[in-house]
Chimera marker file (.cmm) of the C-alpha trace (Angstrom):
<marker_set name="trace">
<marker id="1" x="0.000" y="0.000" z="0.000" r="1" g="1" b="0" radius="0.5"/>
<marker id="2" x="0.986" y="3.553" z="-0.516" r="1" g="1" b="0" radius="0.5"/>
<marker id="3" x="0.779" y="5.897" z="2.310" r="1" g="1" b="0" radius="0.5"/>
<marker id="4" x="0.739" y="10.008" z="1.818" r="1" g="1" b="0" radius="0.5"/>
<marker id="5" x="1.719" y="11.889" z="4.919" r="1" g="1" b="0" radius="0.5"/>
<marker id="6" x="1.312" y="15.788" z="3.880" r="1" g="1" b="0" radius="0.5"/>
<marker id="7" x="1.558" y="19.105" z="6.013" r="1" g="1" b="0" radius="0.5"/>
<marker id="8" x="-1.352" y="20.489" z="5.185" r="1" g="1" b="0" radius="0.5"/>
<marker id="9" x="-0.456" y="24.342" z="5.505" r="1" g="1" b="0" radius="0.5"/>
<marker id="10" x="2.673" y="23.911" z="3.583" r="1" g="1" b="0" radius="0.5"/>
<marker id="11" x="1.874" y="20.730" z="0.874" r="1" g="1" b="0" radius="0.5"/>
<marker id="12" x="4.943" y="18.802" z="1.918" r="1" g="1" b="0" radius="0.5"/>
<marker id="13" x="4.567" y="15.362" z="1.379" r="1" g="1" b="0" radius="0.5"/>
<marker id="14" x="6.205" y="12.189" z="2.637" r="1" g="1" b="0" radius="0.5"/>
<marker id="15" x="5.591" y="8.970" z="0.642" r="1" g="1" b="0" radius="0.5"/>
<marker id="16" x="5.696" y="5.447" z="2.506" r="1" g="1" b="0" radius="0.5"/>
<marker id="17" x="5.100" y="2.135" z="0.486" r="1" g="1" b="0" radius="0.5"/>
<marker id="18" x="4.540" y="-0.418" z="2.681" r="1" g="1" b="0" radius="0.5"/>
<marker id="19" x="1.745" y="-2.774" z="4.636" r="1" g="1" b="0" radius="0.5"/>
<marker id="20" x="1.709" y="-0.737" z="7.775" r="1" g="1" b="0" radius="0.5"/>
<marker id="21" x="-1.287" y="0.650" z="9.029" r="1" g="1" b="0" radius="0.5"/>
<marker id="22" x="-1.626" y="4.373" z="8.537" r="1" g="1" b="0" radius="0.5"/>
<marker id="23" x="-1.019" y="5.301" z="12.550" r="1" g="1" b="0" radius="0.5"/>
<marker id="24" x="2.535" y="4.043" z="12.226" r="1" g="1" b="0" radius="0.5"/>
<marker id="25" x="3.330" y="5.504" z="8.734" r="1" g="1" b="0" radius="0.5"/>
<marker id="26" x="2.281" y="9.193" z="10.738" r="1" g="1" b="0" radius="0.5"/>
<marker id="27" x="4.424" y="8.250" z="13.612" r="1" g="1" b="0" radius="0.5"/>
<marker id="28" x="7.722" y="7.323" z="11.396" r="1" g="1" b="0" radius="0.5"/>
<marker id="29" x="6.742" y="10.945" z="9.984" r="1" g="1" b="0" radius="0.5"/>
<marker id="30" x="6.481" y="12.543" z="13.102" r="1" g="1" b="0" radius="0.5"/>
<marker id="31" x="9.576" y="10.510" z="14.031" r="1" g="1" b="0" radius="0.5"/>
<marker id="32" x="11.667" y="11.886" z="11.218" r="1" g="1" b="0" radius="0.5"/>
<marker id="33" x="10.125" y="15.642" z="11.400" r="1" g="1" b="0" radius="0.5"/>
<marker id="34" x="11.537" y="15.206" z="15.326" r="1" g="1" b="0" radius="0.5"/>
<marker id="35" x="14.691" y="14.040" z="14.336" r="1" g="1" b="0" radius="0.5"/>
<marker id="36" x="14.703" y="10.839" z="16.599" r="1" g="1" b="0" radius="0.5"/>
<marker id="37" x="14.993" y="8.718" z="13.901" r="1" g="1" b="0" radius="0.5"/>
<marker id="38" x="17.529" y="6.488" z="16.125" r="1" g="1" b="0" radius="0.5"/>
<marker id="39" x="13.917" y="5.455" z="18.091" r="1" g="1" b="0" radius="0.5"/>
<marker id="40" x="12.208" y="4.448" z="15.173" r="1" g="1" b="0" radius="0.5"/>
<marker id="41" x="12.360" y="1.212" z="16.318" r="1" g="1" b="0" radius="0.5"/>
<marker id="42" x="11.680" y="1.920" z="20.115" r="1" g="1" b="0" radius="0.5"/>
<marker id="43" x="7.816" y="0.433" z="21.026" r="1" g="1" b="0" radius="0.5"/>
<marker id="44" x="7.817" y="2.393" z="24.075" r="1" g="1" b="0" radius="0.5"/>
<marker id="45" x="8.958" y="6.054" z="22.232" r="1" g="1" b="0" radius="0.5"/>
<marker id="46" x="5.622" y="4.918" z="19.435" r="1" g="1" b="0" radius="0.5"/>
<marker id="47" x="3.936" y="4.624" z="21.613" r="1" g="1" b="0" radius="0.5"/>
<marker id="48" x="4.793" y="7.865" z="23.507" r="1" g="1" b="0" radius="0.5"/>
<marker id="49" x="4.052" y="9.646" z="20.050" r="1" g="1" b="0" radius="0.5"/>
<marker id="50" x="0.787" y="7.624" z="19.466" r="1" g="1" b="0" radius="0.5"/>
<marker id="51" x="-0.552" y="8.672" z="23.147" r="1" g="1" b="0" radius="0.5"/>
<marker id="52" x="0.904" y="12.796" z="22.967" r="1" g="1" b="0" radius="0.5"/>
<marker id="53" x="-0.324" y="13.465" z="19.795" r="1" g="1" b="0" radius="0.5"/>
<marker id="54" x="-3.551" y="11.332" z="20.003" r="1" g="1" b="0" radius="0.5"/>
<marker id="55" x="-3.620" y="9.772" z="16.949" r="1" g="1" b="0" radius="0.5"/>
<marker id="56" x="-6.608" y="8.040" z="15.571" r="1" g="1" b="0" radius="0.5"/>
<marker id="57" x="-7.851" y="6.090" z="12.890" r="1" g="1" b="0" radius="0.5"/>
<marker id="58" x="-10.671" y="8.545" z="11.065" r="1" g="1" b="0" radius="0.5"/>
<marker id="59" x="-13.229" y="8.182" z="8.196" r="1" g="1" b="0" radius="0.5"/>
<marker id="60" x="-14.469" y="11.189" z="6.107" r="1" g="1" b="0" radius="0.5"/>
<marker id="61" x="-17.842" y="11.762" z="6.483" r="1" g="1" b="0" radius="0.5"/>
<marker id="62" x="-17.406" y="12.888" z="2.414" r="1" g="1" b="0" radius="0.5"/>
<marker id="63" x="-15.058" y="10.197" z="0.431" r="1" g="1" b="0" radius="0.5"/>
<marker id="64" x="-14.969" y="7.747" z="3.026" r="1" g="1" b="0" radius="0.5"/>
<marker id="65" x="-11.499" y="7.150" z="3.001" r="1" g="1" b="0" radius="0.5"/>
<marker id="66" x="-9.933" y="6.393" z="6.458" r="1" g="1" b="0" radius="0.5"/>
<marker id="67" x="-7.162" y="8.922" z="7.315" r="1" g="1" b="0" radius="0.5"/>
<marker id="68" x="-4.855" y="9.924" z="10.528" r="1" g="1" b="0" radius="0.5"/>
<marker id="69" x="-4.454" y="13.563" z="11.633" r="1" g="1" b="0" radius="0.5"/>
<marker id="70" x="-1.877" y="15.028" z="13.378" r="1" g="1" b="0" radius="0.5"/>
<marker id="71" x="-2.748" y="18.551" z="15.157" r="1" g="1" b="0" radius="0.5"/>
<marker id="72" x="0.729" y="19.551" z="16.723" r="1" g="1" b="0" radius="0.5"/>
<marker id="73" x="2.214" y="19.162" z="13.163" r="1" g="1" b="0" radius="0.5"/>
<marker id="74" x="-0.148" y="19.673" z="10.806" r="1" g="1" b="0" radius="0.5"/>
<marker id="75" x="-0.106" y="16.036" z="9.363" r="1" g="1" b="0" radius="0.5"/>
<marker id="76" x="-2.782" y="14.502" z="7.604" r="1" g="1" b="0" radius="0.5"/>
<marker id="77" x="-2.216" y="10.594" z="6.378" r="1" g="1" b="0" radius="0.5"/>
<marker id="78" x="-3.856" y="8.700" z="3.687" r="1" g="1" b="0" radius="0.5"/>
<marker id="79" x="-3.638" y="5.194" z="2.240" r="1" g="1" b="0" radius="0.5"/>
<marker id="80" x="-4.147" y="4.751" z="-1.823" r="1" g="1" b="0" radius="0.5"/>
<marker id="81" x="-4.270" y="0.795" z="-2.832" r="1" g="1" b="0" radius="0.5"/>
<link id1="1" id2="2" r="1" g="1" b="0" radius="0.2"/>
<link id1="2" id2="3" r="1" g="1" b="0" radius="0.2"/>
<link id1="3" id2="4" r="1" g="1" b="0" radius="0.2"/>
<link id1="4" id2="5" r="1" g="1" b="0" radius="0.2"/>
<link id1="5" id2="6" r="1" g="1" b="0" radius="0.2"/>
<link id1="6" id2="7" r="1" g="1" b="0" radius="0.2"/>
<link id1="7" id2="8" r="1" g="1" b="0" radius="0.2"/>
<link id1="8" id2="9" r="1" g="1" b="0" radius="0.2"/>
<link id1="9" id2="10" r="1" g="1" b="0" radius="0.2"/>
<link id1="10" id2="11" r="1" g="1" b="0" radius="0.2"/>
<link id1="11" id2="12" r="1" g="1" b="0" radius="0.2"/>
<link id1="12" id2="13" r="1" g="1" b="0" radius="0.2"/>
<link id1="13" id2="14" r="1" g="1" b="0" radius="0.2"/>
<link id1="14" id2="15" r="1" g="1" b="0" radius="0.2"/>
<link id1="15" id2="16" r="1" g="1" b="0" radius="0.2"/>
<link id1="16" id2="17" r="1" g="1" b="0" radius="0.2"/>
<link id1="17" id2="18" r="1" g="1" b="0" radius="0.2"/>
<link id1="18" id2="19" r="1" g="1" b="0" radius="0.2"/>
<link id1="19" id2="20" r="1" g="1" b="0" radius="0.2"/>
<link id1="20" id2="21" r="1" g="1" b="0" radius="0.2"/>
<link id1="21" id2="22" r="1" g="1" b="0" radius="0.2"/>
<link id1="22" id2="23" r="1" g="1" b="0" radius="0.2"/>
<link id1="23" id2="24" r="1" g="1" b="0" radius="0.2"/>
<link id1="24" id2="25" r="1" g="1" b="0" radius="0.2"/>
<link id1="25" id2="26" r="1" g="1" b="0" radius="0.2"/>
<link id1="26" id2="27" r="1" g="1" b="0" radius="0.2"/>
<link id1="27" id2="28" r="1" g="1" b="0" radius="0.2"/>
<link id1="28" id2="29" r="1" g="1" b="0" radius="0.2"/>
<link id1="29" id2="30" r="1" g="1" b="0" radius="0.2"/>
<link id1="30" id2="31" r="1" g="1" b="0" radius="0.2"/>
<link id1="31" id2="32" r="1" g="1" b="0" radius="0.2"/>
<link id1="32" id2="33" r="1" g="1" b="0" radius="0.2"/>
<link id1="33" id2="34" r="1" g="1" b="0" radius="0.2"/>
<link id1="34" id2="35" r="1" g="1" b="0" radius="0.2"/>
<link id1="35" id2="36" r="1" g="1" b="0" radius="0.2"/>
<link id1="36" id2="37" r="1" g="1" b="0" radius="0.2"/>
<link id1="37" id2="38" r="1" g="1" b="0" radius="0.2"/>
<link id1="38" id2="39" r="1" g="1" b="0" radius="0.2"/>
<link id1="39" id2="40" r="1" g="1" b="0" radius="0.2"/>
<link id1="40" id2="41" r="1" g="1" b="0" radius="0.2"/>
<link id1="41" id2="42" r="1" g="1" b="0" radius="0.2"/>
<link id1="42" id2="43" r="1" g="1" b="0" radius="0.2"/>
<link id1="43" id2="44" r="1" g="1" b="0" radius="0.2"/>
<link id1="44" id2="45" r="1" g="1" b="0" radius="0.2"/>
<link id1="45" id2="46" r="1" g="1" b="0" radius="0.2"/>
<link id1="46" id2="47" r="1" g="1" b="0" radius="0.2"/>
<link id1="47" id2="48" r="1" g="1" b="0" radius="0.2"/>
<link id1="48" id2="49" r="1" g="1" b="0" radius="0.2"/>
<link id1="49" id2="50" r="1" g="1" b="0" radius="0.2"/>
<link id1="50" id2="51" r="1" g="1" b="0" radius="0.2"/>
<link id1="51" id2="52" r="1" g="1" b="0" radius="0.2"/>
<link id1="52" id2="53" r="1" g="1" b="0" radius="0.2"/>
<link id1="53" id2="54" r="1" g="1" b="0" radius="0.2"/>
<link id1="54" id2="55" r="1" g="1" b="0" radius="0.2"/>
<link id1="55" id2="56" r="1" g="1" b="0" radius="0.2"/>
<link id1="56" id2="57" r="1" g="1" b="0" radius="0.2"/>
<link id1="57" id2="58" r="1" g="1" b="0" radius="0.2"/>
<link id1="58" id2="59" r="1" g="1" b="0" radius="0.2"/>
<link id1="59" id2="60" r="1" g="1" b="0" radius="0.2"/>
<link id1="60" id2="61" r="1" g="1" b="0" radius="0.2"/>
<link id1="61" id2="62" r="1" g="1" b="0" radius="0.2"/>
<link id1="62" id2="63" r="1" g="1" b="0" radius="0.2"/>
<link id1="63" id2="64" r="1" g="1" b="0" radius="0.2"/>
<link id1="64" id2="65" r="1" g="1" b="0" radius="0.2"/>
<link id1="65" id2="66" r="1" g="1" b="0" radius="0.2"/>
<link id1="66" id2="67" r="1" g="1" b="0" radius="0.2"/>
<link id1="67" id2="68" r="1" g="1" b="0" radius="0.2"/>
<link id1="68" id2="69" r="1" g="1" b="0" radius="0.2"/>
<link id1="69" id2="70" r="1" g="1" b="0" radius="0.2"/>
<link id1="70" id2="71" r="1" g="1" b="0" radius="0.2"/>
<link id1="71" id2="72" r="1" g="1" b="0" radius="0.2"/>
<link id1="72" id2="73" r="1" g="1" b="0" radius="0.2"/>
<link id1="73" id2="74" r="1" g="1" b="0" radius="0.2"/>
<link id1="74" id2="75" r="1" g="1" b="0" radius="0.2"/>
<link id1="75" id2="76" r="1" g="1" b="0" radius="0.2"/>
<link id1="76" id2="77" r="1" g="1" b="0" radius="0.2"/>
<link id1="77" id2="78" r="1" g="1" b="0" radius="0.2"/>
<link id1="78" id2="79" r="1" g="1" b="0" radius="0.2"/>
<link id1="79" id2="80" r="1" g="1" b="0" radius="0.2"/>
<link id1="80" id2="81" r="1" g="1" b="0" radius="0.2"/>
</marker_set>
């Protein structure tokens, strides 16, 4: 699956291809944009990121395509088959 990260005030994207679910694509995104990439791996720091920036698995109301949102960052994640 492909998975679009993009800051939505500035159109930056990130690009993941891969079979994770869409949380964890935003989380190695939030990850990199935090510069901890040597914790990528860590459950416990995921975790930490999943919990402090309470991210959650949302469907539009409009396409219904599920998606992840990140408030702190201004992340929104996307999955295209």
């Amino acid at each position: 699956m492909k998975t679009t990260v993009r800051n939505v005030i500035t159109n930056e994207e990130s690009i993941y291809i891969n079979d994770l679910p869409l949380i964890e694509n935003m989380i190695n995104a939030i990850i990199l944009k935090e510069k901890a990439t040597s914790n990528l791996l860590n459950k416990k720091f995921r975790e930490k990121i999943k919990n402090e920036n309470n991210l959650k698995l949302h469907t539009s109301k409009i396409t219904g395509r599920s998606f992840v949102y990140c408030e702190k960052y201004d992340l929104i994640a996307h999955t295209e088959k």
